[in-house]
N, C-alpha and C positions, 0 to 999 in steps of 0.2 A: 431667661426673662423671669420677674418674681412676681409673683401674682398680689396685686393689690387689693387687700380685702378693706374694707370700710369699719371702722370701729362701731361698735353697736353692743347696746345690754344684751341680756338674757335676761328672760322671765323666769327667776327663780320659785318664783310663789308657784310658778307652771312644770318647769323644769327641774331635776334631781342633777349635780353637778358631775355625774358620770351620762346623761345626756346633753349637756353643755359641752361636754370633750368631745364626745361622739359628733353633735350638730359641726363644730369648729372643727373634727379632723375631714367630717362631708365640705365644709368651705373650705381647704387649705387644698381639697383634693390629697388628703393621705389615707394611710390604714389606719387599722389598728398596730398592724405587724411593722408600720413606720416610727409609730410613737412608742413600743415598745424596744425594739433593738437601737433606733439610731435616735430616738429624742431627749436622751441622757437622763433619765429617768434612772437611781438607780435601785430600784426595785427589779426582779428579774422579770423575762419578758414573762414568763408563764403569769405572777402577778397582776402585770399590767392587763394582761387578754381576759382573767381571772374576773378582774374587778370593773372591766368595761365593758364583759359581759352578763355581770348582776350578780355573778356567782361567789364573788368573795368580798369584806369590807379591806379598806386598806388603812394605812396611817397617814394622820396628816400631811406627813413632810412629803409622802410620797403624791398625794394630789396635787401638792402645791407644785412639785416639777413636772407633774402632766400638764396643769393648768401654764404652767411658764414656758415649757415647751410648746402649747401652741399658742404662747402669745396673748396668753389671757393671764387677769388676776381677779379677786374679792375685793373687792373695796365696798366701803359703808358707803353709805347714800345719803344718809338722813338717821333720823331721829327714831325708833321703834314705837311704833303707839302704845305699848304696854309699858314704855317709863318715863314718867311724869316729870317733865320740865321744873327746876325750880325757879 
């Protein structure tokens, strides 16, 4: 059976997007050691564990397949209050 999670932001202003991964792999019920060997991330797992424990920065491309593997992405929201409508 697949466990239905409810679509929901994250508070970025709050959150750093390597506890965003963290928060979502505590809702999905997985590990670390799930999203590193089977969530096709292809950074090695030592990176992954590396970087979701604070200890290493990573590359883009490689968050972006953490974030896709648990089912999350970045999306803009709005407008930045630091640039001016024309």
């Amino acid at each position: 059976m697949t466990k239905k999670i409810e679509a929901k932001p994250y508070p970025l202003e709050e959150m750093t997007i390597r506890e965003v991964i963290l928060a979502r792999l505590e809702e999905l019920g997985a590990t670390r050691y799930d999203l590193a060997h089977y969530g096709g991330v292809s950074a090695s797992p030592s990176t992954v564990f590396r970087f979701l424990s604070g200890n290493r920065n990573t590359f883009s491309g490689n968050v972006e397949q953490m974030l896709a593997s648990c089912g999350l992405a970045l999306v803009a929201v709005g407008q930045p209050d630091w640039i001016e409508e024309e």
